[in-house]
C-alpha positions as CSV (number, residue, x, y, z in Angstrom):
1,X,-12.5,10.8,7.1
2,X,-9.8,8.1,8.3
3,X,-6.7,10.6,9.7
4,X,-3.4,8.5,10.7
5,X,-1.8,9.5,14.0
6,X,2.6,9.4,13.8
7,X,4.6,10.5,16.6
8,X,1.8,13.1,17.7
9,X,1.4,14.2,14.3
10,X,-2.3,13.7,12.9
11,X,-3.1,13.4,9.4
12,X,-6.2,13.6,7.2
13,X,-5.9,9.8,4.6
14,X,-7.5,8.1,2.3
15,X,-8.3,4.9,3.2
16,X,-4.9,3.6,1.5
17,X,-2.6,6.3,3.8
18,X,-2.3,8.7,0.7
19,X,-2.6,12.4,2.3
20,X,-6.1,13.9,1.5
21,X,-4.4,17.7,1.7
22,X,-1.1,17.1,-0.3
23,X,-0.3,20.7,0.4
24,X,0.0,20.1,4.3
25,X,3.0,18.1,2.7
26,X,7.0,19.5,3.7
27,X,10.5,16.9,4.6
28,X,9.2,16.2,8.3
29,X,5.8,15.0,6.9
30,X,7.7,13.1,4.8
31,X,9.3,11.5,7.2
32,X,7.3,10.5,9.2
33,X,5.3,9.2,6.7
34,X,8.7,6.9,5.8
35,X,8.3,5.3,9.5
36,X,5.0,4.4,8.8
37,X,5.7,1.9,5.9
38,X,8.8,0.3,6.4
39,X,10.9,2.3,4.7
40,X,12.5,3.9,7.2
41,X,14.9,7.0,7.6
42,X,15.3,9.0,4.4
43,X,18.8,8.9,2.6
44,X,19.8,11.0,0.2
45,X,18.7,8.1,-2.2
46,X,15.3,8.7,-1.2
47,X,15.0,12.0,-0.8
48,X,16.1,12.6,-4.5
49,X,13.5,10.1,-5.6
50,X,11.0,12.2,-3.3
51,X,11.9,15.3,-4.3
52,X,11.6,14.2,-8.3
53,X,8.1,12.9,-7.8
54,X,6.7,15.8,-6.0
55,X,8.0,18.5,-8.1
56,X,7.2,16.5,-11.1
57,X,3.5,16.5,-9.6
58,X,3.5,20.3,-8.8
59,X,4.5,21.2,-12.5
60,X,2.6,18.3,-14.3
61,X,-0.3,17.4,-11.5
62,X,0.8,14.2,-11.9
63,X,3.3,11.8,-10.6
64,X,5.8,10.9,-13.3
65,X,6.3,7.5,-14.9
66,X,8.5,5.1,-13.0
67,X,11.0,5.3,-16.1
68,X,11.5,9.1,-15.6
69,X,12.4,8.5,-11.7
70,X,15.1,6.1,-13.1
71,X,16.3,8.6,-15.5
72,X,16.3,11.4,-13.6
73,X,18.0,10.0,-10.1
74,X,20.2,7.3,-11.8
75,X,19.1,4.3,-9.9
76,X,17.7,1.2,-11.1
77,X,14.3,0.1,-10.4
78,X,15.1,-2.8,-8.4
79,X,17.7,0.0,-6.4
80,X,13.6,2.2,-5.7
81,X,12.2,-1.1,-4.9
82,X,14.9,-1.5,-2.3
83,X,14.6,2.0,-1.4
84,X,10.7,2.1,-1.0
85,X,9.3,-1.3,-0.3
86,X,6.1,-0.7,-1.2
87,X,7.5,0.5,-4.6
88,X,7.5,3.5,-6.5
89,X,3.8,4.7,-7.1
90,X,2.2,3.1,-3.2
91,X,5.5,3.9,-1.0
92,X,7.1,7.0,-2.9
93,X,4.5,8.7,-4.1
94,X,2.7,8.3,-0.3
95,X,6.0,9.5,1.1
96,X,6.1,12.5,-1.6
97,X,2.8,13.6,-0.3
98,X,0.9,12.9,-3.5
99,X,-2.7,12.0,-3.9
100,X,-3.2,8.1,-4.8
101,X,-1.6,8.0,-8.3
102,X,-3.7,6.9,-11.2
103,X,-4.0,2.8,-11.5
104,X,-2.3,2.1,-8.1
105,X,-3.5,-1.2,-6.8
């Protein structure tokens, strides 16, 4: 099993960084994940989108449609593209702890 080492930190991943234990996931996994990517330190921005996605998946066991993100936080899709450059389901939904989300390339 691949496992990703950040700032001592080791994790257990798939081979496309998702966490295999999502429930190892809390903010400082999180954030370190973020340095990993590109996406750098969390703002509040992000950590709303974050948070959305990974309660969505703990009441629904699935990550919620990028439409809902934009409804529920208020930003734009290009504004999560900015945010999370590898975009909503790859970068957020890796940040958010989530297992690899349903047809993500």
């Amino acid at each position: 099993m691949p496992t990703i080492d950040i700032e001592g930190h080791q994790f257990e991943v798939d081979g496309d960084g998702f966490l295999r234990d999502p429930w190892v996931w809390n903010d400082e996994v999180a954030r370190l994940l973020a340095t990993t990517d590109g996406t750098g330190a969390l703002t509040d921005d992000h950590w709303a989108v974050v948070k959305f996605i990974r309660d969505h998946w703990e009441e629904h066991d699935l990550a919620p449609m990028v439409r809902k993100i934009c409804q529920h936080t208020g930003l734009r899709l290009k504004q999560i593209y900015e945010l999370f450059p590898m975009g909503p389901a790859k970068g957020a939904c890796r940040i958010a702890g989530l297992p690899k989300p349903d047809g993500c390339v």
